[in-house]
N, C-alpha and C positions, 0 to 999 in steps of 0.2 A: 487890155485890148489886144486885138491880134490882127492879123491882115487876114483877110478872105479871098478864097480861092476861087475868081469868081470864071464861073460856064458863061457859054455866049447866051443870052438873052431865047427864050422860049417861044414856040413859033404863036403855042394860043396868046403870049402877051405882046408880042409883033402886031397879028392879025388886029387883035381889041385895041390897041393905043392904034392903030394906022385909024381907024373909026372913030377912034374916044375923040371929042373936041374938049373935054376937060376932064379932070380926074376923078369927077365924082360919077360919071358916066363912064367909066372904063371899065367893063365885063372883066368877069372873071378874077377878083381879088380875093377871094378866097385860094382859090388855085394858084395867084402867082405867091402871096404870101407863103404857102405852105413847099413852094418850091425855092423862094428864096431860103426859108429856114431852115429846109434839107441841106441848102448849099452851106450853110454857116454850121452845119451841123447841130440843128437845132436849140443856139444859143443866141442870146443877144448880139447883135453885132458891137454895141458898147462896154456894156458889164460882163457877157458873159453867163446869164441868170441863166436857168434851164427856160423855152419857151414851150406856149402853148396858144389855142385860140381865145381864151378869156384874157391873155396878157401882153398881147404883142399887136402891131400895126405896120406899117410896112411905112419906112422913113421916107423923105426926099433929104440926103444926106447934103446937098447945094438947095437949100428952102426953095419949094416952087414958086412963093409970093415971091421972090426977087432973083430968079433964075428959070422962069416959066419955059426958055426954051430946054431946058432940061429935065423937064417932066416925066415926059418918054422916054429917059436915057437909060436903058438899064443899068447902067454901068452905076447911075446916081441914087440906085434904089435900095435898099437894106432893111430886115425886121431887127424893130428893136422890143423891147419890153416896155411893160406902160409902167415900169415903176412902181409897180402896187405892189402892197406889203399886206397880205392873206390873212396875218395874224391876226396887224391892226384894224385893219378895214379901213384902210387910207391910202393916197395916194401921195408915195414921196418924192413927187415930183425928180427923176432921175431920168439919165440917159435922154431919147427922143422927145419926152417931155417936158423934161427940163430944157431941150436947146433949145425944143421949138425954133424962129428962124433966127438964131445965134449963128453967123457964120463968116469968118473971116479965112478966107481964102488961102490965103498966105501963113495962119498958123494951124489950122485945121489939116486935121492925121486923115485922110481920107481911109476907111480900112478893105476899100475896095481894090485902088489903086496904089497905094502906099506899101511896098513891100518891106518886110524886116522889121514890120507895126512893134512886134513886141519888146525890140534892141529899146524903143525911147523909151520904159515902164520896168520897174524892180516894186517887190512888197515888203515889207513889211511880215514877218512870220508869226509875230510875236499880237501884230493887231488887226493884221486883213486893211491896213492902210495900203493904197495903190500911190506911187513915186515919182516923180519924173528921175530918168538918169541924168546926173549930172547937171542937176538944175535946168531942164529942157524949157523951153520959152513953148514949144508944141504940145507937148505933154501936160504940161504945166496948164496951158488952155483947155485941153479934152478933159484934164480930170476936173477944172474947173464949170466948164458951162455943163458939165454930163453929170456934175457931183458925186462921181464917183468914188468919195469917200467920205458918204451918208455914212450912220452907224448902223441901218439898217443893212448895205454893202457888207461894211466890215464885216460886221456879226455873219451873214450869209457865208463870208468866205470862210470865216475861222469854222463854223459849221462841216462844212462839206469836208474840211481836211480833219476834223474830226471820227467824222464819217468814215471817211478813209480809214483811217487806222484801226478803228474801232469793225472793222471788217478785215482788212488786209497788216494790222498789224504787228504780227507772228512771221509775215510774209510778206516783207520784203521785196522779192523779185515780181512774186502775183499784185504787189501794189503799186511796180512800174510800171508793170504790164499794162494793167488797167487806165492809165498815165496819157497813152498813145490812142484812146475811146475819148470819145464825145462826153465830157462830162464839165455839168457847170463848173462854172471858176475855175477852167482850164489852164490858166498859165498862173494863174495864184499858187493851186496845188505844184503844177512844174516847178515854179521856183522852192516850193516848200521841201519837193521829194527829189526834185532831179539839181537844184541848182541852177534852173536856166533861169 
């Protein structure tokens, strides 16, 4: 997980939530989904997966069923991935699907608002396990209720750094490079290639 860099909130999804009297009626979620995921640079706000429109839905990160005034709050919004695994043809229930309305205030990483997200998480290189540092009581809940260390996760990360090397592995500097881009399982690979 990482903190998101987030922009003030968009004037089409101002205008639509000022109108929307619930969120199934709120215009234009196609548009705000595809603007949030630019913002996150089109990855999961949780895992990290690479997204798209067959796999992702747009979070209420504080559950609207028990936070309804926070609905409209952009600040409370985020895409996540539906946790679906292409191979199998299942869903492994992860991330926003797995919290559904799991949320405790007081242990929950917001990664909207929570800066320095990635200080509470170390991996594992050896198995694409995600960590709390230092035995975090916070970490320890997100990678809990988000399950983010399905084996379906692991395998995806050990994957990508595969990837990696097997394209920039002569090269070294061009594989840092690429480090600093938008790429799934961004701070997995980080810690793999850079140490952070």
């Amino acid at each position: 997980m990482r903190s998101i860099a987030k922009r003030p909130a968009p004037e089409f999804f101002l205008k639509a939530s000022a109108k929307a009297k619930t969120w199934k009626r709120l215009a234009d979620k196609p548009a705000l989904r595809q603007h949030i995921s630019t913002e996150q640079q089109g990855l999961c706000v949780y895992c990290e997966a690479k997204l798209d429109t067959e796999n992702s839905h747009i979070e209420h990160l504080a559950p609207q069923e028990y936070y309804p005034q926070l609905r409209f709050v952009y600040e409370n919004l985020a895409v996540s991935c539906d946790g679906y695994d292409a191979q199998c043809d299942k869903y492994k229930q992860s991330c926003g699907h797995r919290k559904n309305n799991e949320y405790e205030p007081e242990l929950f990483l917001n990664p909207n608002t929570e800066k320095g997200l990635e200080q509470h998480f170390c991996y594992d290189k050896q198995t694409g396990e995600i960590q709390a540092v230092a035995d975090n009581d916070k970490a320890n809940y997100m990678i809990d209720i988000l399950w983010l260390n399905n084996k379906h996760l692991q395998l995806a990360r050990l994957n990508a750094r595969r990837a990696l090397l097997k394209v920039f592995g002569q090269q070294p500097e061009r594989l840092k490079q690429s480090l600093g881009q938008s790429q799934a399982f961004i701070s997995f690979l980080r810690a793999c290639f850079l140490g952070e």
